[in-house]
N, CA, C and O atoms as a GROMACS GRO file, in nm:
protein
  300
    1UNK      N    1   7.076   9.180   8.047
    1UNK     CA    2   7.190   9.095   8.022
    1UNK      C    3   7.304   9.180   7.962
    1UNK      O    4   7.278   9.267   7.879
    2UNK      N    5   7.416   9.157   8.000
    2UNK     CA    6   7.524   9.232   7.949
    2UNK      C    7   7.598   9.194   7.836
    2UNK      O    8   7.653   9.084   7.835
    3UNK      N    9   7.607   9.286   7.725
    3UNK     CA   10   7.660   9.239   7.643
    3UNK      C   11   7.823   9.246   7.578
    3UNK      O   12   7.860   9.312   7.481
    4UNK      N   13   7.893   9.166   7.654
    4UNK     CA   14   8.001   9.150   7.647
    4UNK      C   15   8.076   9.154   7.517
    4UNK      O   16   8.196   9.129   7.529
    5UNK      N   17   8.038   9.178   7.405
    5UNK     CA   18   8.071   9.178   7.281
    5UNK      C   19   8.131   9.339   7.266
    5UNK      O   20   8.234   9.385   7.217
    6UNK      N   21   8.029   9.392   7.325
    6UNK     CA   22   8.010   9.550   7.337
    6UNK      C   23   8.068   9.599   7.409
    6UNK      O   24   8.109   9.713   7.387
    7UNK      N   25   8.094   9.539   7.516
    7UNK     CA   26   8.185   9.643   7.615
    7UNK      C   27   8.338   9.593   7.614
    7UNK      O   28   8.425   9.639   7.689
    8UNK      N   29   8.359   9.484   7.508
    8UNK     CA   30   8.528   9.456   7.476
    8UNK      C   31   8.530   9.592   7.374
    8UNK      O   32   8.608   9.687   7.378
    9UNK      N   33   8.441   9.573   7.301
    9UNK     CA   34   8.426   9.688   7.204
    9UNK      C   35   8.507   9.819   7.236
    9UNK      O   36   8.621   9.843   7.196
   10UNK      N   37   8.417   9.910   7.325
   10UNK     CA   38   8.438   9.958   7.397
   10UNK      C   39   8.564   9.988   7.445
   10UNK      O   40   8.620  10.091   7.407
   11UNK      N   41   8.642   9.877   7.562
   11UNK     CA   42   8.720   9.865   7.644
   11UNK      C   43   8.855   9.916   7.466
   11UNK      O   44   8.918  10.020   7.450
   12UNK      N   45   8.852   9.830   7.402
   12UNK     CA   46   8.952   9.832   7.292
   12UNK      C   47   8.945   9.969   7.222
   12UNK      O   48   9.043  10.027   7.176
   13UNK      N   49   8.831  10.009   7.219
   13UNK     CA   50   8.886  10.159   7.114
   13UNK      C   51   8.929  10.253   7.283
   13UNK      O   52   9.032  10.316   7.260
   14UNK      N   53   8.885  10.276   7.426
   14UNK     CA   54   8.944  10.355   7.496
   14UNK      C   55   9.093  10.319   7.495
   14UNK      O   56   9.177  10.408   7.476
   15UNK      N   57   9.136  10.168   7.518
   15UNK     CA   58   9.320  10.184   7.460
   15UNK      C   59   9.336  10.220   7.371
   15UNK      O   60   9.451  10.248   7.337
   16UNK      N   61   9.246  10.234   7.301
   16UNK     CA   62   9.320  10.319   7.098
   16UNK      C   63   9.359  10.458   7.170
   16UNK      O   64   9.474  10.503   7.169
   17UNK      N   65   9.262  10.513   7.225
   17UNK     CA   66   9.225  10.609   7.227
   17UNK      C   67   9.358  10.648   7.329
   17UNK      O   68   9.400  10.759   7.298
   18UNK      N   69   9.423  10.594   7.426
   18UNK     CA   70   9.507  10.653   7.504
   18UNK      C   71   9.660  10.613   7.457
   18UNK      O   72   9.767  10.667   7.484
   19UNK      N   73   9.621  10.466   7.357
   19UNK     CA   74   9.802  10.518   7.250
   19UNK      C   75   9.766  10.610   7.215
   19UNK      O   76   9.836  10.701   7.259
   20UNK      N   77   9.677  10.648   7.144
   20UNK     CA   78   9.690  10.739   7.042
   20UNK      C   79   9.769  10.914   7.147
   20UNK      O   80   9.863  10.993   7.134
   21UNK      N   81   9.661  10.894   7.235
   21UNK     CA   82   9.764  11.010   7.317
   21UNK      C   83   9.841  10.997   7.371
   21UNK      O   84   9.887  11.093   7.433
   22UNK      N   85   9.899  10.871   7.379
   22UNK     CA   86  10.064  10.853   7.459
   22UNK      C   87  10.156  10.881   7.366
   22UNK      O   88  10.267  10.905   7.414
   23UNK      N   89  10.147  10.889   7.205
   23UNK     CA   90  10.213  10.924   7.153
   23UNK      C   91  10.205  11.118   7.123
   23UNK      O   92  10.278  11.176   7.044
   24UNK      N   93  10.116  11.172   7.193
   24UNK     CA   94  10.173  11.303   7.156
   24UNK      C   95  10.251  11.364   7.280
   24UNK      O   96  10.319  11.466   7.265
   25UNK      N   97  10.236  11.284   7.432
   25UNK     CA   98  10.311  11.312   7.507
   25UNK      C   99  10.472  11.324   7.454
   25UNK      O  100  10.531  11.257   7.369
   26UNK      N  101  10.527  11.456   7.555
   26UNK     CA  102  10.660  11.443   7.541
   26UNK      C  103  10.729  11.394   7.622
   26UNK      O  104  10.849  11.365   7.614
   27UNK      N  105  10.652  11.382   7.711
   27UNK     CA  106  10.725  11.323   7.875
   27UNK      C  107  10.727  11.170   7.903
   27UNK      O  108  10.624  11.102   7.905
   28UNK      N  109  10.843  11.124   7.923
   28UNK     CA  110  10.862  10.996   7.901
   28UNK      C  111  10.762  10.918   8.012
   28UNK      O  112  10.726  10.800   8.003
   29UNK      N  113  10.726  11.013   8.120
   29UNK     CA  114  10.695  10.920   8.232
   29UNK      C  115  10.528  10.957   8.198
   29UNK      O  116  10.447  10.877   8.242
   30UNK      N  117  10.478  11.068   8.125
   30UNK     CA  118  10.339  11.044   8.123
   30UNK      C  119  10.338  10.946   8.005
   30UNK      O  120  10.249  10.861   8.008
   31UNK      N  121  10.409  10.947   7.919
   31UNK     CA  122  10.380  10.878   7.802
   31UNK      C  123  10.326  10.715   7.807
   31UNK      O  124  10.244  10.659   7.734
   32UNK      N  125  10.405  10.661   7.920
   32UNK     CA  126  10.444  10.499   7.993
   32UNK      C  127  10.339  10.542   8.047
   32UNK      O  128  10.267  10.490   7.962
   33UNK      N  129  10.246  10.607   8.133
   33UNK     CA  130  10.149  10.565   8.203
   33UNK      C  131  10.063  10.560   8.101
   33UNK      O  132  10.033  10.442   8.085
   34UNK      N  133  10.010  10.626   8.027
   34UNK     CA  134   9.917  10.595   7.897
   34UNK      C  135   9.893  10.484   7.835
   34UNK      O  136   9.790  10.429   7.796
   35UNK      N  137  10.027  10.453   7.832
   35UNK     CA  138  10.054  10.281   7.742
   35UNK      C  139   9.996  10.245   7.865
   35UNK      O  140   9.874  10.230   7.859
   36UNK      N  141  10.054  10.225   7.988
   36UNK     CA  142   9.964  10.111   8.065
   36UNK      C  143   9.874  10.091   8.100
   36UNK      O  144   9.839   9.989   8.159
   37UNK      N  145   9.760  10.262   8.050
   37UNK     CA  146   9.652  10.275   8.089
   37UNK      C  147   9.571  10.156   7.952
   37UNK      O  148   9.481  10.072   7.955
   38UNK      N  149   9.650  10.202   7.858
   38UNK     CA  150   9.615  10.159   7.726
   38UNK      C  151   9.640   9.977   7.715
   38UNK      O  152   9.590   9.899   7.633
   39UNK      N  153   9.709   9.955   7.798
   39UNK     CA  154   9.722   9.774   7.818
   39UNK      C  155   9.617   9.774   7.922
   39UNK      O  156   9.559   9.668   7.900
   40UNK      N  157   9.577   9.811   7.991
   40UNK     CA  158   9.484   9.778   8.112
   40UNK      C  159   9.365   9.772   8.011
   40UNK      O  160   9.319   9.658   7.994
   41UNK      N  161   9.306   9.873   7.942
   41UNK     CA  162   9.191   9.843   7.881
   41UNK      C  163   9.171   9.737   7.779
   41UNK      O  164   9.057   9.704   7.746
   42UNK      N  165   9.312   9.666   7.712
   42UNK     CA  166   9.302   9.610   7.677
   42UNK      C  167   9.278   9.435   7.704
   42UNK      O  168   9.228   9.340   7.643
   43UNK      N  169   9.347   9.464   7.835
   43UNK     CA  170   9.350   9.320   7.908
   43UNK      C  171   9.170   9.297   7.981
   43UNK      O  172   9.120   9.186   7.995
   44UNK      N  173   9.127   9.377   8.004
   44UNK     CA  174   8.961   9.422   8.071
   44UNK      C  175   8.890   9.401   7.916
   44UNK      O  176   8.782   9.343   7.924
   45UNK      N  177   8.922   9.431   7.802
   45UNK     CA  178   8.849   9.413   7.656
   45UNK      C  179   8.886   9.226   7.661
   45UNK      O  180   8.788   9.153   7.673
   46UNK      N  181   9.019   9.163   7.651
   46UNK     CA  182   9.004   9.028   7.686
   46UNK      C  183   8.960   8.950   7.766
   46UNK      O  184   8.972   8.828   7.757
   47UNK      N  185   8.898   9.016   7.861
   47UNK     CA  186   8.832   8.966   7.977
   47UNK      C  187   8.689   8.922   7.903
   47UNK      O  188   8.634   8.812   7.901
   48UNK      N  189   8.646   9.056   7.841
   48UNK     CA  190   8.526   9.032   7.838
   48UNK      C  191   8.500   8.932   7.714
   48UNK      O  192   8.412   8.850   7.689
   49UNK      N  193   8.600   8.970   7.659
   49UNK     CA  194   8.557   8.842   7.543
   49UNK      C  195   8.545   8.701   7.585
   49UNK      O  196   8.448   8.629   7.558
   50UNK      N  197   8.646   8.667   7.649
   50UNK     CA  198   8.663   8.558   7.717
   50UNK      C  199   8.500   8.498   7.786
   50UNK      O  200   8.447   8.389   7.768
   51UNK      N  201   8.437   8.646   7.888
   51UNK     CA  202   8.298   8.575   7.856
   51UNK      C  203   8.195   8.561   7.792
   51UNK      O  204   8.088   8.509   7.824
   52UNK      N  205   8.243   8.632   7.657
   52UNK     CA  206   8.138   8.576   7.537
   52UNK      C  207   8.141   8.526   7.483
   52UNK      O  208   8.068   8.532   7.383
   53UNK      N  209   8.260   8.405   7.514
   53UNK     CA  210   8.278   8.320   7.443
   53UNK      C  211   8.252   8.202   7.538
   53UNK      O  212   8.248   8.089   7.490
   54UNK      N  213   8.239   8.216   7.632
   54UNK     CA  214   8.186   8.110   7.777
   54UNK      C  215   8.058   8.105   7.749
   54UNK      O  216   8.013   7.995   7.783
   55UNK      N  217   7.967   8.183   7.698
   55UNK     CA  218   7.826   8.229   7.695
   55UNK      C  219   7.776   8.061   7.621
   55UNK      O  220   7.842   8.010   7.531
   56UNK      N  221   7.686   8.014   7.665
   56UNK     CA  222   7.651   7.890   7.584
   56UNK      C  223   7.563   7.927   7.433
   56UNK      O  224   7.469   8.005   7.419
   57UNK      N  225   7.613   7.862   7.355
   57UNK     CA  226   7.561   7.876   7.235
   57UNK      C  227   7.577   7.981   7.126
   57UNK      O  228   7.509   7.993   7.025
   58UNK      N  229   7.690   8.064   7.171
   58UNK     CA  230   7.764   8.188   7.143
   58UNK      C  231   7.814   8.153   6.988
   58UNK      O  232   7.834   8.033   6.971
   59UNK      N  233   7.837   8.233   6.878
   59UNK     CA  234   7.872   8.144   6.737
   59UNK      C  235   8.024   8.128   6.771
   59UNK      O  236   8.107   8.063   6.708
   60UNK      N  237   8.041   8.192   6.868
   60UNK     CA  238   8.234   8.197   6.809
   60UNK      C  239   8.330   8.142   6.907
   60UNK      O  240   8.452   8.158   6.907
   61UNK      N  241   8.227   8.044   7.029
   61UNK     CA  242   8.272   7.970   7.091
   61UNK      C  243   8.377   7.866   7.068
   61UNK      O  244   8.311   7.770   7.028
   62UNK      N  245   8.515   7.826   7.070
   62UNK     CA  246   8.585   7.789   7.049
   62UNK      C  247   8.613   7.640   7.041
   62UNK      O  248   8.678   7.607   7.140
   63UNK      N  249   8.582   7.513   6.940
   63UNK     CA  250   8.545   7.390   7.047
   63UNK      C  251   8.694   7.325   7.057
   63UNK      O  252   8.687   7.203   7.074
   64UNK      N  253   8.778   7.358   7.053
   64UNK     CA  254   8.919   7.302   7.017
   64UNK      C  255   9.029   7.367   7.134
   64UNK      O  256   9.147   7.338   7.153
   65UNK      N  257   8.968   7.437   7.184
   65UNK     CA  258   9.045   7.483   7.252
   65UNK      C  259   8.945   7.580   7.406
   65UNK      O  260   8.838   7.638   7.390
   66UNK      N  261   9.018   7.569   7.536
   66UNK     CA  262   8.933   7.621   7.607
   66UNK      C  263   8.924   7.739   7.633
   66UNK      O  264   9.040   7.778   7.652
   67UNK      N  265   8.820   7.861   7.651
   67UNK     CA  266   8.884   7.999   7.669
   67UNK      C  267   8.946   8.008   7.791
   67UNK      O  268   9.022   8.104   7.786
   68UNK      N  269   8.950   7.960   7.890
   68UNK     CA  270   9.019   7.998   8.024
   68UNK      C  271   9.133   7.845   8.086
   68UNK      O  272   9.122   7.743   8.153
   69UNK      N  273   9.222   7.911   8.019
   69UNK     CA  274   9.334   7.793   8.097
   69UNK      C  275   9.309   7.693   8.231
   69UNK      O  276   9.310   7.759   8.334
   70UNK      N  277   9.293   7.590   8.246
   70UNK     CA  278   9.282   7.536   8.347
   70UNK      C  279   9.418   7.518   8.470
   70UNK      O  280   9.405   7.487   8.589
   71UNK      N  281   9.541   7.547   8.396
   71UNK     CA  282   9.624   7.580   8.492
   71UNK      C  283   9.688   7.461   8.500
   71UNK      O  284   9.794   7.486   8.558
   72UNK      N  285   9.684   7.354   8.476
   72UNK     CA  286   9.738   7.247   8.524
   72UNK      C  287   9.806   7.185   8.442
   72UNK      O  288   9.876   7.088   8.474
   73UNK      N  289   9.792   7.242   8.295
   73UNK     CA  290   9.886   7.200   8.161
   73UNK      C  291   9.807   7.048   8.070
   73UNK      O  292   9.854   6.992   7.971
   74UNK      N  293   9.676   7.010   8.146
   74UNK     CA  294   9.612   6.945   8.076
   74UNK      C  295   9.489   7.006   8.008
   74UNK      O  296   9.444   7.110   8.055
   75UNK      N  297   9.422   6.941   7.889
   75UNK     CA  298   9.368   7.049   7.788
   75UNK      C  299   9.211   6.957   7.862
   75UNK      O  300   9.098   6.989   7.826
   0.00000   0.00000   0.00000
């Protein structure tokens, strides 16, 4: 079973890890790909939370609110 707790984990310190080197770039255009490498892992780290929090019986399941938008503007 995969543990999705762990691999947001994960996913979030590799974007640490590529601000952290987008800021020693000097080059404006490697610098911007870093950051977006560094938002990509971050949006893939919300992914996964999202399904550990779908997980039934999960502690930090949300009951007030749903994790995945239904799209239609009703809750």
């Amino acid at each position: 079973m995969i543990d999705h707790e762990a691999v947001a984990k994960r996913y979030r310190d590799q974007a640490e890890e590529f601000r952290a080197k987008s800021e020693l770039m000097r080059d404006e255009t490697a610098r911007n790909q870093y950051e977006k490498i560094a938002e990509s892992f971050e949006s893939l780290a919300d992914n996964e939370e999202k399904l550990a929090f779908k997980k039934e019986g999960h502690p930090l399941v949300r009951k007030t609110q749903e994790p995945f938008p239904t799209g239609d503007g009703c809750p």
